[in-house]
C-alpha positions in Angstrom: 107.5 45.9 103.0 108.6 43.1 105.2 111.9 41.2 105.4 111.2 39.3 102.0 113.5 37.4 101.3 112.4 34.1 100.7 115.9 32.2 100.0 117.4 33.0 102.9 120.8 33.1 102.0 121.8 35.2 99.4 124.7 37.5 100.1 124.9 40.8 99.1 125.4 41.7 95.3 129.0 43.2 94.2 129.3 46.7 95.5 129.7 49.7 93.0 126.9 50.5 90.5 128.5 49.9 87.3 125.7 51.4 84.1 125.5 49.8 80.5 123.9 51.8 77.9 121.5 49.6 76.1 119.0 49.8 73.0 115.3 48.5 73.7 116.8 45.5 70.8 119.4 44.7 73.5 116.3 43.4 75.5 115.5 39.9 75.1 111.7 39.9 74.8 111.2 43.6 74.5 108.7 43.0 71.6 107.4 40.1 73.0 106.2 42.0 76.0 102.9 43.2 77.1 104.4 46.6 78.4 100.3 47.8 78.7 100.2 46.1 81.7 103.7 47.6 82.9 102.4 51.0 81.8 99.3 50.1 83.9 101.3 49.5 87.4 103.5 53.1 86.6 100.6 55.1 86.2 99.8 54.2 89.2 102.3 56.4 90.5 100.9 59.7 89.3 98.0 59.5 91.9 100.7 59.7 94.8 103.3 62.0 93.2 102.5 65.4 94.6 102.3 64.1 98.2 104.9 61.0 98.0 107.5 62.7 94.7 110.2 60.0 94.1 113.5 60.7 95.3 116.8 60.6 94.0 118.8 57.3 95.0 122.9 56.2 94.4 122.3 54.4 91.1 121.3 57.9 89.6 117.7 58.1 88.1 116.7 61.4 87.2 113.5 62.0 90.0 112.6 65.2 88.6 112.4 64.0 85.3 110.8 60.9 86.4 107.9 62.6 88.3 107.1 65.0 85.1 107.0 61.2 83.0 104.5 60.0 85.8 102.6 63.0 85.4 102.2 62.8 81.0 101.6 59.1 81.4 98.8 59.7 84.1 97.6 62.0 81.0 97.4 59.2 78.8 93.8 57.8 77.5 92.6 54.8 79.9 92.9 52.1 77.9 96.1 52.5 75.3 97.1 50.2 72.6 100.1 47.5 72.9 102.2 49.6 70.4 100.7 52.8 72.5 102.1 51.3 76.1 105.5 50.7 74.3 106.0 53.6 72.2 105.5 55.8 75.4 108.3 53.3 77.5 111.0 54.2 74.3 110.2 57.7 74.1 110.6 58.7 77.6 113.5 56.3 78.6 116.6 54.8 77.9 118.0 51.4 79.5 121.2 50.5 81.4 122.2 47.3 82.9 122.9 47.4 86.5 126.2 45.6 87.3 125.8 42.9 84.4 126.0 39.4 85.3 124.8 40.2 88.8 121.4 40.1 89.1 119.4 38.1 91.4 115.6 37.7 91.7 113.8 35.9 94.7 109.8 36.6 94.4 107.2 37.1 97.7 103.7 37.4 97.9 100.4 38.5 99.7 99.6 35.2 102.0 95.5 35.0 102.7 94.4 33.2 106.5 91.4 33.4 108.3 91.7 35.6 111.2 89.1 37.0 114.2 89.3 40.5 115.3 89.1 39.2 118.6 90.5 36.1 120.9 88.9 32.9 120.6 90.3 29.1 121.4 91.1 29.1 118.1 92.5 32.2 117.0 94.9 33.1 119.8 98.0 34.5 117.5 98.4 38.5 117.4 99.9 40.4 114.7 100.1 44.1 116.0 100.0 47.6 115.2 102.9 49.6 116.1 103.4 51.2 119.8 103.0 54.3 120.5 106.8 54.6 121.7 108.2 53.2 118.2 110.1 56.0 116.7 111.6 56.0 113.2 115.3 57.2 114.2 118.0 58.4 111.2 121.7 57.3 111.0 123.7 58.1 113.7 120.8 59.8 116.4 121.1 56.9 118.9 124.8 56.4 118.9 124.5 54.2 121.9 122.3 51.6 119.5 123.1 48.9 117.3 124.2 51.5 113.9 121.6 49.4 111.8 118.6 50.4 113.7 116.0 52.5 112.1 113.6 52.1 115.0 113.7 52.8 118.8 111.6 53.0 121.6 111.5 56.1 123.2 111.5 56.8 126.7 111.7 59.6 129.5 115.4 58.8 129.8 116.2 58.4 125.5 115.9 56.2 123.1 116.3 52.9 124.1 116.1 49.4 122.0 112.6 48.0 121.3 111.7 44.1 122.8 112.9 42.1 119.8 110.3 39.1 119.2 111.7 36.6 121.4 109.8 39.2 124.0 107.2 40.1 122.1 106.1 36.1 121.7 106.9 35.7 125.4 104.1 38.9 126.3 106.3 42.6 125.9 103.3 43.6 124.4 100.2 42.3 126.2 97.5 44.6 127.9 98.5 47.6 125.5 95.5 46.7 123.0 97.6 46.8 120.0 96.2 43.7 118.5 94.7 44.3 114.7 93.7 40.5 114.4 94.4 37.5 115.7 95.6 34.2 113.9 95.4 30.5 114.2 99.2 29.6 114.0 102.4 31.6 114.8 103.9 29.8 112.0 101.3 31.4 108.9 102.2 35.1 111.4 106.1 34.3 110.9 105.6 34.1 107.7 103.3 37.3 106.9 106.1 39.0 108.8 108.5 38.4 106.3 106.1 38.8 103.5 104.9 42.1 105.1 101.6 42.3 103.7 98.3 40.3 104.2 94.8 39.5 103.2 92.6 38.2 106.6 89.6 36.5 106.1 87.4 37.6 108.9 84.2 35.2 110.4 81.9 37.8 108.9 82.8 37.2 105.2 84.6 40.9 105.4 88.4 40.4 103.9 91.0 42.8 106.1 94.0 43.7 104.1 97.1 44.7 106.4 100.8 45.8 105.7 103.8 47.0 106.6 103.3 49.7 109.1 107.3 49.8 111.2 109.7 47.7 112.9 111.1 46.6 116.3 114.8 48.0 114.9 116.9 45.0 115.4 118.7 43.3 112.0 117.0 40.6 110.0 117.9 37.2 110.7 117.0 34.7 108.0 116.0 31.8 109.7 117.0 29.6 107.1 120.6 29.8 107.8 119.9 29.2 111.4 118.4 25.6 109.9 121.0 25.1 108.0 123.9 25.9 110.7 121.4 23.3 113.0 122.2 20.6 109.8 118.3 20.6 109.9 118.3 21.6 106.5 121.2 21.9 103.3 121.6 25.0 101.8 120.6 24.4 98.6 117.1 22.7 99.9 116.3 26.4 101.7 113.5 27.7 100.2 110.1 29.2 102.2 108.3 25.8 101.7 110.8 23.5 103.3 111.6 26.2 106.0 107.2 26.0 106.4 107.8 21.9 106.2 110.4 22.2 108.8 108.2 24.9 111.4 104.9 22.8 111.4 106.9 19.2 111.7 109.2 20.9 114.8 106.3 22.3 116.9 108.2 22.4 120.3 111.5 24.3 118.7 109.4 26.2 115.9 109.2 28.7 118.3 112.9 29.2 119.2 114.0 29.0 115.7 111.8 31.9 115.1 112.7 33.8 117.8 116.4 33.4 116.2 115.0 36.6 114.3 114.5 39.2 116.4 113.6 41.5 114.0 109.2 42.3 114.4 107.0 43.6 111.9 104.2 45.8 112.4 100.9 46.0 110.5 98.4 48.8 109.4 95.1 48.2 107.9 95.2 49.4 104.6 92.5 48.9 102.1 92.6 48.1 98.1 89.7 48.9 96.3 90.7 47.2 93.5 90.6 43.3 94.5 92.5 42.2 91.9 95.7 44.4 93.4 97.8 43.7 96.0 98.8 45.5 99.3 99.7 49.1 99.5 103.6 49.3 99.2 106.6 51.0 100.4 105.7 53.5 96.7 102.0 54.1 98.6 100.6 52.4 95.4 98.8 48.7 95.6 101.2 46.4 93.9 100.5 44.5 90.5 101.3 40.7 90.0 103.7 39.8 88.0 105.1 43.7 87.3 105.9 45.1 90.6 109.3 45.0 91.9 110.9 45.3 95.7 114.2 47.0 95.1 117.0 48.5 97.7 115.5 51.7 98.4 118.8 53.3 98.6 119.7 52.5 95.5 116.7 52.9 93.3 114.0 55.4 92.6 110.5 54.2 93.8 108.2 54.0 90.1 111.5 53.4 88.1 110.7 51.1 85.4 113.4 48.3 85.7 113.5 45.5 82.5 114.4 42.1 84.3 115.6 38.8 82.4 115.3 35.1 84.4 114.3 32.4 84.8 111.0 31.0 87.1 111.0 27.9 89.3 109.9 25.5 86.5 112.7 26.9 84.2 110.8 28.8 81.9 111.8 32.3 81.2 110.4 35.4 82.8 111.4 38.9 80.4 109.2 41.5 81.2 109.0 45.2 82.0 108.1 45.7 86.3 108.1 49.0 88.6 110.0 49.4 91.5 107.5 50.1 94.1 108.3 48.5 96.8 111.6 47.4 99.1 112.7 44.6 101.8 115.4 45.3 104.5 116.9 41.8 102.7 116.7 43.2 99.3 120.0 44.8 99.5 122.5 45.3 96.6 122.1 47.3 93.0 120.6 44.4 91.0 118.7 42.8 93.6 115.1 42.3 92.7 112.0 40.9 94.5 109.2 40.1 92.6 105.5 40.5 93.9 103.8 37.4 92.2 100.5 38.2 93.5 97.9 37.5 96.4 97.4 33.6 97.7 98.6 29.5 97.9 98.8 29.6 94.1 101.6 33.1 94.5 103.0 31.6 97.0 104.2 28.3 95.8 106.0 30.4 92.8 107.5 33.2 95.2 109.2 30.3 97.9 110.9 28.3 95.4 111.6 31.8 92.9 115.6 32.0 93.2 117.5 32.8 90.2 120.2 35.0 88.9 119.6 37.3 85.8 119.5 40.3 84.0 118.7 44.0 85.6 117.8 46.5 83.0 117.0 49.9 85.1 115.3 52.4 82.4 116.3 56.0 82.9 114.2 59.2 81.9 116.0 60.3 78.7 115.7 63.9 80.4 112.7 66.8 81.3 111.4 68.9 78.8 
């Protein structure tokens, strides 16, 4: 959705997509999984097939093959057993490990804030829908632009960049009523930026759920490493709760350091009607806790089941069975994962510290029939 990447400063994986042929035994945890709730998150999918069907990416998932899997397991009775959900994961696919020993996991979340649809004293911070101008632009149309933007304003004379957020923040954008809500501090908006998603609390008791709707264009600039080049913070201390720490104790440069990412998000209202589900993702489906997964989109299928092996903040092991349904312009490299770990404070306190290398297991349909 957003920028997600909550550590800041991991580099990009190895290049290359080297594939391991695994058994289900090879898993660590396989059996100890609760693959119904996996099974739950991929079915899912079915509902958005015929009008969003997966795509075939560089590490080589079968999408044709995946789709007619979505379709049988969409088939499947509401409420299958354990042995049910797991039987139908090792009859329709086999593993491989994705570049072994390179896996990396950083986790993100749904923040919740109140908000007011309109301007008050105290709620005086936008976050905005995109402009009309914003165009989605493919590789190698603006020529003239920055190669790594996917957005552009367009204009009677071309494309031309977008304002980046330093002008945003400073008023690009005021007087063209594209405001969806406004917030009380531009620090909790910086942050549902790189998250991409968001739950508003609204004065009336009504709960507004937002996500990623575009993008200004211009690269993503963790401002973590800007800390850490200012010596404000050390690297290994960069997580989304010291860089929060750092914003609200540093009110007059909190701004500035922010601005250091000129990459903006924009937001659409998009509701859940399930509560208990996240935000709509980059798949179209709402994301599950705990089992959906932000993956580079160019090198994974969106609803490919992907087996991940780490380790959580508090050192305890996380083994389970997630769905790539979502991505992050940060998430970059073939065994780079992002996991969502669900919707408020609680979430959040697990995905800005979540930072650990491990094991990425991609499972691939065993072929259509």
């Amino acid at each position: 959705m957003g920028e997600t990447d909550p550590s800041e400063l991991q580099s990009t994986p190895p290049s290359g997509t080297r594939l391991k042929r695994l058994t289900f035994g090879d898993l660590d945890g396989w059996t100890d999984d609760d693959q119904r709730a996996a099974l739950a998150a991929f079915r899912r999918g079915a509902a958005v097939i015929a009008d969003h069907p997966p795509k075939a990416r560089a590490i080589g998932a079968d999408a044709a093959g995946l789709t007619e899997i979505l379709g049988r397991a969409g088939k499947l009775p509401p409420d299958p057993t354990l042995d049910a959900a797991r039987a139908f994961f090792e009859a329709e696919f086999v593993p491989f490990e994705v570049a072994a020993g390179a896996g990396f996991f950083t986790g993100y979340y749904e923040p919740e804030v109140a908000g007011s649809m309109t301007p008050t004293a105290e709620f005086t911070v936008p976050l905005h829908r995109p402009p009309e101008d914003l165009v989605e632009i493919a590789p190698g149309e603006a020529p003239h632009l920055d190669p790594s933007f996917r957005f552009a304003r367009r204009t009677p004379n071309g494309l031309a960049e977008h304002p980046d957020r330093a002008a945003i923040m400073a008023g690009a954008l005021a007087g063209r009523y594209l405001e969806l809500v406004y917030l009380k501090d531009p620090v909790d908006a910086f942050f549902i930026h790189v998250q991409g998603a968001a739950r508003v609390a609204l004065p009336d008791g009504r709960s507004m759920r937002l996500t990623y709707a575009a993008k200004s264009g211009h690269p993503y600039t963790p401002i973590g490493r800007v800390l850490v080049e200012r010596g404000a913070l050390t690297g290994d201390a960069v997580t989304m709760q010291a860089i929060r720490a750092w914003l609200t104790a540093h009110p007059a440069e909190a701004a500035g350091v922010m601005a250091k990412n000129r990459s903006y998000i924009f937001f659409r209202e998009a509701p859940v009607a399930d509560a208990n589900l996240g935000p709509i993702a980059a798949a179209k489906v709402p994301l599950s806790a705990g089992r959906s997964l932000a993956v580079d989109r160019r090198q994974h299928t969106f609803h490919s089941p992907i087996w991940i092996e780490t380790v959580l903040p508090d050192g305890g092991p996380y083994h389970r069975l997630t769905i790539a349904q979502d991505t992050g312009s940060a998430i970059v490299g073939p065994a780079r994962g992002d996991i969502f770990f669900g919707s408020g404070e609680a979430a959040g306190e697990i995905a800005g510290a979540m930072r650990a290398n491990g094991r990425f297991v991609v499972l691939m349909p065993k072929g259509r029939r």
